[in-house]
C-alpha positions as a Markdown table, in Angstrom:
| # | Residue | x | y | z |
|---|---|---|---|---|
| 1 | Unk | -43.8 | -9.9 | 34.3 |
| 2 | Unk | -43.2 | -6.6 | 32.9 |
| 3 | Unk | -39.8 | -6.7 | 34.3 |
| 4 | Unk | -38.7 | -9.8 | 33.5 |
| 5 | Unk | -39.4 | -9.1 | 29.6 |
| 6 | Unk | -37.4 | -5.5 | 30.1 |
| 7 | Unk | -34.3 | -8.0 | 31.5 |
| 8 | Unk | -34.9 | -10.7 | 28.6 |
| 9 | Unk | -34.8 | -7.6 | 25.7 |
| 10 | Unk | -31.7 | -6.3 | 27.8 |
| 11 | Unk | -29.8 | -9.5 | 27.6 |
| 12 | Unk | -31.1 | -10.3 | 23.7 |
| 13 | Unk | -30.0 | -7.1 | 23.1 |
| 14 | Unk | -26.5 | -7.5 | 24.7 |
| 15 | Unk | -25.8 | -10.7 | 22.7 |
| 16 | Unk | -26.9 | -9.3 | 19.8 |
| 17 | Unk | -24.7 | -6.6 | 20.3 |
| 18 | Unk | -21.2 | -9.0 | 20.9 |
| 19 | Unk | -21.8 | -11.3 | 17.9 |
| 20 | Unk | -18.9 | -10.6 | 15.0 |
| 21 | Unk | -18.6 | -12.5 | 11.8 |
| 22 | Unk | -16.2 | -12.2 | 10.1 |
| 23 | Unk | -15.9 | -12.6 | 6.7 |
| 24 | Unk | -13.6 | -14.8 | 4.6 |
| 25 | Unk | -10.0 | -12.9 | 3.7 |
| 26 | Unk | -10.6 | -10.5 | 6.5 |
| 27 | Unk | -9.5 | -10.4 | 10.3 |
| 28 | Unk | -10.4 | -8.2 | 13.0 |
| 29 | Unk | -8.3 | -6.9 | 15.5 |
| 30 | Unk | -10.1 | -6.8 | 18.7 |
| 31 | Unk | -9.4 | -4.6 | 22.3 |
| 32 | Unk | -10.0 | -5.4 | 25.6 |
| 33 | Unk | -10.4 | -1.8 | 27.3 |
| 34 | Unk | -9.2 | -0.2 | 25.0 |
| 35 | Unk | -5.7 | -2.7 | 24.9 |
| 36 | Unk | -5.0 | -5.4 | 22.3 |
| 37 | Unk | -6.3 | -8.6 | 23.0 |
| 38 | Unk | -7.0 | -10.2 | 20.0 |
| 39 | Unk | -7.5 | -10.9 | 16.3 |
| 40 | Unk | -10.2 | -12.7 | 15.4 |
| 41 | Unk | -10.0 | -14.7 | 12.0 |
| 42 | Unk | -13.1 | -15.7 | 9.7 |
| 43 | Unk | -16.5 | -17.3 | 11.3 |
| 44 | Unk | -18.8 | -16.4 | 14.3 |
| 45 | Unk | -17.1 | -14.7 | 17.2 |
| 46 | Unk | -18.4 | -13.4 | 20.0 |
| 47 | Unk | -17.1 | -10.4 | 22.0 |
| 48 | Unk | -18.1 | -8.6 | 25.6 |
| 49 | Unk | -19.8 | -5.6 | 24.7 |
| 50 | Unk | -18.9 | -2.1 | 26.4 |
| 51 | Unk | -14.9 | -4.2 | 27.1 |
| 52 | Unk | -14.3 | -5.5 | 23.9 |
| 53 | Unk | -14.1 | -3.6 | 20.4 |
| 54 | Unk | -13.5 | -4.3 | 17.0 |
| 55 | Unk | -10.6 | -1.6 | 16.7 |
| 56 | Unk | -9.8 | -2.4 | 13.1 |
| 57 | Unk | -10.9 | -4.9 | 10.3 |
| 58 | Unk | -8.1 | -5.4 | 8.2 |
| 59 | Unk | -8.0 | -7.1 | 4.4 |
| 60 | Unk | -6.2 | -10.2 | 4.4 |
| 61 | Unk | -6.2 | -10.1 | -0.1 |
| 62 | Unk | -3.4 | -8.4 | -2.2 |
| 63 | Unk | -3.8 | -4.3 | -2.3 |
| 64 | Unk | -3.1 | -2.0 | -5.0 |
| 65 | Unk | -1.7 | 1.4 | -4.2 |
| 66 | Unk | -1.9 | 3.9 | -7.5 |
| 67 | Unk | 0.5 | 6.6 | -6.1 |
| 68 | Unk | 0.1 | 10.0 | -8.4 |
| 69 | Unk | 2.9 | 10.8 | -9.9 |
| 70 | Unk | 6.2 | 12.1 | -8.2 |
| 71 | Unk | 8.8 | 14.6 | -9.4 |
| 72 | Unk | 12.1 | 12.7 | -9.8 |
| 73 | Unk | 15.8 | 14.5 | -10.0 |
| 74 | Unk | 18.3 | 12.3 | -12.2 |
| 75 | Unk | 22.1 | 12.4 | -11.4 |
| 76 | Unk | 22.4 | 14.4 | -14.5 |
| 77 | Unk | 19.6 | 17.0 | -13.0 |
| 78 | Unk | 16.5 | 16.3 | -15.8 |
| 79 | Unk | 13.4 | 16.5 | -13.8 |
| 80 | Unk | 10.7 | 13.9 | -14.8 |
| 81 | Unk | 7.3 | 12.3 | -13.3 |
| 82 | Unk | 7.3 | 8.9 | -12.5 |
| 83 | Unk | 4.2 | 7.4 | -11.7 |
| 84 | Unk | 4.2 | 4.3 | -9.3 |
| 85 | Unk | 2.4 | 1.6 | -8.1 |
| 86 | Unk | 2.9 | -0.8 | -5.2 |
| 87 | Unk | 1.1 | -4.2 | -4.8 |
| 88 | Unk | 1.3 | -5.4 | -1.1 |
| 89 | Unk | -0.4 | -7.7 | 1.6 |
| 90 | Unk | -1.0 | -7.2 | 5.1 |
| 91 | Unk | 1.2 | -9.6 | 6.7 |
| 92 | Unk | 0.6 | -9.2 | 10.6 |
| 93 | Unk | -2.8 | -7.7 | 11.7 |
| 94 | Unk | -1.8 | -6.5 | 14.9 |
| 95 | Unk | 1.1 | -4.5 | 13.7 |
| 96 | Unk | -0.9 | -3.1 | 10.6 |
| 97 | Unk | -2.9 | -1.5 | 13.3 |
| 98 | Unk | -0.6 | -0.3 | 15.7 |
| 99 | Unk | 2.7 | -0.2 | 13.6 |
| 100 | Unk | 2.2 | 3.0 | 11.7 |
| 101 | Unk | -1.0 | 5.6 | 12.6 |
| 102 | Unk | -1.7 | 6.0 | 8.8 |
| 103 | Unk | -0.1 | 3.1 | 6.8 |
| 104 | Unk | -0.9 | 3.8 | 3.3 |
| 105 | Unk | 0.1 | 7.3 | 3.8 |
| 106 | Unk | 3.3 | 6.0 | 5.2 |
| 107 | Unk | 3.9 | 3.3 | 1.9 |
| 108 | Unk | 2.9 | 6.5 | -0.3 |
| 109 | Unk | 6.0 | 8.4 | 1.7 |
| 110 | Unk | 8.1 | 5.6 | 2.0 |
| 111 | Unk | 7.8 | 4.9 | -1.7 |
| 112 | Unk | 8.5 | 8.7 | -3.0 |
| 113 | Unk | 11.4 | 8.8 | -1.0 |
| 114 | Unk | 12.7 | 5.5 | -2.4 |
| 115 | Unk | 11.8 | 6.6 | -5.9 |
| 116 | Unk | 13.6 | 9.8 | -5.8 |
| 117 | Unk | 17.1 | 8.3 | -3.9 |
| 118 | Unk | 17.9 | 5.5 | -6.6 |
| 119 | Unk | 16.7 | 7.6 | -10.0 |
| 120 | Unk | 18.5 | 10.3 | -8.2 |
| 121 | Unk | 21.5 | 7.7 | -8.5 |
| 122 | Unk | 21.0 | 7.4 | -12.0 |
| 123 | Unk | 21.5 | 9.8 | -15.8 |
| 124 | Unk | 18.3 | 9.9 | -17.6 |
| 125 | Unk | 19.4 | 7.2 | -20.2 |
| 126 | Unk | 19.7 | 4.6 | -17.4 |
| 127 | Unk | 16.0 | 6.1 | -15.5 |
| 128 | Unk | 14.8 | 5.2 | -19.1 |
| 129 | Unk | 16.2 | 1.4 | -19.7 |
| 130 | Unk | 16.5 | 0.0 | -16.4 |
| 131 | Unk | 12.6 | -0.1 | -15.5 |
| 132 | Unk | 13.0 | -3.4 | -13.8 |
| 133 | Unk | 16.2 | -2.9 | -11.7 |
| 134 | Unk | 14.8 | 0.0 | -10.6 |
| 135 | Unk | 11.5 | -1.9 | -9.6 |
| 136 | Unk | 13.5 | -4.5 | -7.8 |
| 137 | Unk | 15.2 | -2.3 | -6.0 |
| 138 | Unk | 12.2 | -0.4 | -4.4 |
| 139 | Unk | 10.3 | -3.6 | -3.8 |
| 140 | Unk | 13.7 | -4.8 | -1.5 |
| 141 | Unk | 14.0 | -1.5 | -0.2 |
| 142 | Unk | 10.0 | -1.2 | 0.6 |
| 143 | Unk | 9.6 | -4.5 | 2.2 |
| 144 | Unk | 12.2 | -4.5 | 4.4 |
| 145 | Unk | 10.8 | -0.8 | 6.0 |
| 146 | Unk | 7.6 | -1.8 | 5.8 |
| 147 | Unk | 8.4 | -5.1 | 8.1 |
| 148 | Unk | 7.3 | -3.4 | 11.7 |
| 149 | Unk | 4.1 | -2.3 | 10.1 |
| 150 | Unk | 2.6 | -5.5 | 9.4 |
| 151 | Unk | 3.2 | -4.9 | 5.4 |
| 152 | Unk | 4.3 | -7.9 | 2.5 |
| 153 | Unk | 5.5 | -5.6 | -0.6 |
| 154 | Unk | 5.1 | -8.3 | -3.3 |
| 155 | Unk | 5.8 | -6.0 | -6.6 |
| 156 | Unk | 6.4 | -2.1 | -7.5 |
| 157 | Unk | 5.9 | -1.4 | -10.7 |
| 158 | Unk | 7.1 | 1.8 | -12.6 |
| 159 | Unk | 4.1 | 2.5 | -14.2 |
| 160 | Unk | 4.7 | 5.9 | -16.5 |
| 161 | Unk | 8.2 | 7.3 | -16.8 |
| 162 | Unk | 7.8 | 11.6 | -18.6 |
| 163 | Unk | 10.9 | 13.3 | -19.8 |
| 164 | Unk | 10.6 | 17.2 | -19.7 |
| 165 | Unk | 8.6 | 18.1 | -23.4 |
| 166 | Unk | 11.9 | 19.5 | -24.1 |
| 167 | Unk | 13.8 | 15.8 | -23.8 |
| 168 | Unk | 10.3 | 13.9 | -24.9 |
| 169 | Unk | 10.5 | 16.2 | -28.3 |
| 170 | Unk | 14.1 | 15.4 | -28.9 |
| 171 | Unk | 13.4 | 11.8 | -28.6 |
| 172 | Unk | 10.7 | 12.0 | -30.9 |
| 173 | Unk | 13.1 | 13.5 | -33.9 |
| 174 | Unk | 15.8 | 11.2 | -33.3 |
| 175 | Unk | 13.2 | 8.3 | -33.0 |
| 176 | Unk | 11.7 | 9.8 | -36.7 |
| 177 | Unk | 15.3 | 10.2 | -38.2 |
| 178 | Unk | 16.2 | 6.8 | -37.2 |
| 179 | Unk | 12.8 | 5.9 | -39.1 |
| 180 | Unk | 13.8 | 7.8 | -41.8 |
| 181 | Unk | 17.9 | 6.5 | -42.5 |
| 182 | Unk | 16.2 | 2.7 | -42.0 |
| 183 | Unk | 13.6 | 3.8 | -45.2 |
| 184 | Unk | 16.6 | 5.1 | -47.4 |
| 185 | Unk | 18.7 | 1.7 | -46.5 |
């Protein structure tokens, strides 16, 4: 008798342990000895413990990545920061798991690289006026590399462009003499 409630707690306790829900706008990507086997959308799933593993749970709902900001060169060699930030989806489970071994990381490189080739393309004047070519640009760009690691880039967004106090102060008068010749017309 003894025995037979040892086996019964056993097996409660092995169902117990290969029961997965999953919750709505997640999926889990599951191995089978240690080898992709599946990914498991929303709802009651159940798994084989000790050969099956949840090996990653990913977020199906838009992310936002705040990326500090980055020292930029323009063509005409004025060093500013430019803080970005990248709104994205994971498009493919399986690849988001496997594609990259850290992928944020690897949007937060990806995206500092991009940043710094196309201002480094452009004077200061243009950095400062073409905000949303330059976003357009990066979202293209970022997309298309982030493809074989499961990543959807839906928008980039230049969120904070600084000038050098040197450039930022100059602005400033001209902005306050332009201010001024309007108050004498």
């Amino acid at each position: 008798m003894g025995a037979l409630l040892i086996i019964l707690l056993i097996i409660f306790v092995l169902l117990c342990m290969g029961i997965r829900i999953v919750p709505q706008g997640y999926v889990f990507v599951v191995e089978n000895l240690g080898k992709y086997h599946a990914t498991l959308q929303a709802g009651f799933h159940v798994i084989i413990p000790f050969i099956q593993r949840v090996a990653k749970r990913v977020s199906l709902k838009e992310q936002v990545a705040d990326f500090p900001p980055q020292g930029v060169i323009t063509k005409d060699n004025v060093i500013m920061q430019i803080d970005t930030v990248v709104y994205f989806k994971v498009a493919d489970p399986k690849l988001y798991a496997y594609g990259a071994e850290r992928p944020i990381l690897a949007l937060e490189n990806l995206t500092a690289t991009t940043l710094r080739n196309l201002v480094g393309e452009l004077e200061l004047d243009q950095t400062l006026t073409s905000r949303d070519n330059i976003n357009s640009k990066m979202r293209v760009i970022l997309d298309e590399a982030t493809d074989p690691w499961g990543i959807k880039v839906g928008r980039v967004e230049l969120k904070n462009i600084i000038p050098p106090e040197e450039i930022q102060r100059s602005m400033e008068k001209q902005m306050k003499a332009e201010r001024d010749r309007r108050e004498t017309l």
